[in-house]
C-alpha positions in Angstrom: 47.9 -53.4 -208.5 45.3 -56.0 -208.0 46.3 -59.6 -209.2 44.4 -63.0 -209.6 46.3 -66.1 -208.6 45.1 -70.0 -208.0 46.6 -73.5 -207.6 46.6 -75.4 -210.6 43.3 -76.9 -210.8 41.5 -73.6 -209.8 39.9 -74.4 -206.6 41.3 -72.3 -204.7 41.3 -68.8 -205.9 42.5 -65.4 -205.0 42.9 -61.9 -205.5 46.2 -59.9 -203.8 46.8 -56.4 -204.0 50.4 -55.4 -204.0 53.4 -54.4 -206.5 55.5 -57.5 -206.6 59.2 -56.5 -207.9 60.9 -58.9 -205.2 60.3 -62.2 -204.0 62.4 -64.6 -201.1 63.0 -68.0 -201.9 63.2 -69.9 -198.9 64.6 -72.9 -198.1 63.1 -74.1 -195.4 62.0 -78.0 -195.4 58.6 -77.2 -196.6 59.2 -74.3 -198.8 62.8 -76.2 -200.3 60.2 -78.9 -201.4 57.5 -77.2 -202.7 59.8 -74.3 -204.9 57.6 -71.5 -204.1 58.5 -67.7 -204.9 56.8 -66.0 -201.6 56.1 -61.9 -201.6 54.3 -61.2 -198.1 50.9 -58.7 -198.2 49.1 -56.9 -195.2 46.5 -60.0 -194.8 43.4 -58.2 -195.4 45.5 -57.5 -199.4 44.5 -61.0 -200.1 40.8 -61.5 -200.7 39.6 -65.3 -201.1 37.4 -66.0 -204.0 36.8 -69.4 -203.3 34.8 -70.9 -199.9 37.1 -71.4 -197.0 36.3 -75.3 -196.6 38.2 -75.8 -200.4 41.4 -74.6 -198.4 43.2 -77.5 -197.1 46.1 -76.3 -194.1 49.4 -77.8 -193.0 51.6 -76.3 -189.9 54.7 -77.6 -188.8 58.0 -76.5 -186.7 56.3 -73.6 -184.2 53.0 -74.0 -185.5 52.7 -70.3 -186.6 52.3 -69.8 -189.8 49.0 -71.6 -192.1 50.2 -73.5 -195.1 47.6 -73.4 -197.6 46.9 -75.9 -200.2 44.5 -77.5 -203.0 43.4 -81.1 -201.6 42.9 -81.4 -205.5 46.1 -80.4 -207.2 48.6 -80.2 -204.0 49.4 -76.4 -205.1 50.2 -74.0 -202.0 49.4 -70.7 -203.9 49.8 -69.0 -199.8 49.8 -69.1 -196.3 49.0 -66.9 -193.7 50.3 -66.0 -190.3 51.6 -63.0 -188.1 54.2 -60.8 -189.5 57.5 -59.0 -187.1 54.8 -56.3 -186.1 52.1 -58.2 -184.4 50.2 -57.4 -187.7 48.2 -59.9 -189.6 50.1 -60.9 -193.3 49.9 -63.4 -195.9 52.6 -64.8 -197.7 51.6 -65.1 -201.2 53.1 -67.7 -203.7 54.2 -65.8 -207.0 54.7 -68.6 -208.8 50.2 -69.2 -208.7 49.8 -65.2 -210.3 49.8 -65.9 -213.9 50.5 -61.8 -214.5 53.7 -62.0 -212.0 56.5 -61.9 -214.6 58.7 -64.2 -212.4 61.9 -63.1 -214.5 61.6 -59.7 -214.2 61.7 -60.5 -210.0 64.4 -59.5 -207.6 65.0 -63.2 -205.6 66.3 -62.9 -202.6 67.7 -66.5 -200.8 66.6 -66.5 -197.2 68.1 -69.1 -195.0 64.8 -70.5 -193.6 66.7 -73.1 -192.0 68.5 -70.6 -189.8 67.5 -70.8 -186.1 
């Protein structure tokens, strides 16, 4: 199924294809902070409907994974990285996918703090 997501204000705008019946909460120090529900997508699932330049980026830790976010708003609606396989994924924030029915989701805990 195709979805269309955004941060709050709109400027940064997405479409993901993917069936979303589970998401991770993680609890990382970023994601802890920021309460996002993440489901993670092939990268080439996620199409940007906004210009690039309206993406504002944050790494930390190992540096591997993009943070994305609205300079406007602050929302992180996803990031992008590499997944187990060498392949390239995106983890996409459920909680910016208005058509996500977040109680309907599996939500799994995953000890992002865990080295």
């Amino acid at each position: 199924m195709l979805y269309e997501g955004s941060c709050h204000c709109g400027k940064v705008a997405f479409e993901v294809e993917g069936e979303f019946a589970e998401a991770l909460d993680c609890n990382c120090s970023l994601c802890r902070r920021r309460g996002g529900l993440l489901a993670f997508v092939p990268r080439d699932k996620l199409v940007l409907k906004t210009p690039e330049e309206d993406l504002s980026t944050y790494t930390f830790n190992r540096h591997v994974i993009r943070h994305h976010f609205c300079a406007k708003c602050g929302i992180a609606p996803f990031g992008e990285g590499v997944g187990p396989n060498g392949a390239a994924m995106a983890s996409v924030n459920l909680r910016c996918i208005p058509a996500v029915d977040l109680g309907a989701l599996k939500v799994t805990a995953y000890d992002g703090e865990a080295k």
